[in-house]
C-alpha angles and dihedrals in degrees: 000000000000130000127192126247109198110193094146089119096059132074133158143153125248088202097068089030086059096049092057103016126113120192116267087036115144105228092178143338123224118201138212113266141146085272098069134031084236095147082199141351119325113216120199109195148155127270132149101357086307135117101227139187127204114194143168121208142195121228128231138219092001121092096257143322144125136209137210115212135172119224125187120204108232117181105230112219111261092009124145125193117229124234117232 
């Protein structure tokens, strides 16, 4: 079973998002496409002083099956995002 979870094109600091952002704020949201097994859209939001992200997900090489995970976006410490 695997599926694939596609989030290159976002990038984002918890450190400004911290400073304007209310809980229940919607930061982004990711849609399905044929880049990523979201069986529908993917929220990343604000909640408890944490950046959060609900999915979905389609799983592959299996018969069926879905199955629904919490992320949370963490910065890494020396980390850079990379244009596209």
């Amino acid at each position: 079973m695997d599926c694939t979870i596609e989030n290159d094109n976002l990038f984002m600091s918890n450190k400004s998002l911290k400073i304007s952002s209310e809980d229940g704020t919607i930061v982004a949201r990711v849609q399905p496409s044929k880049h990523n097994d979201l069986a529908k859209e993917s929220c990343i939001f604000w909640k408890s002083g944490k950046l959060l992200q609900d999915m979905t997900l389609r799983l592959k090489n299996v018969e069926c099956g879905e199955v629904d995970l919490q992320i949370e976006w963490i910065d890494l410490p020396g980390s850079t995002s990379k244009a596209h």
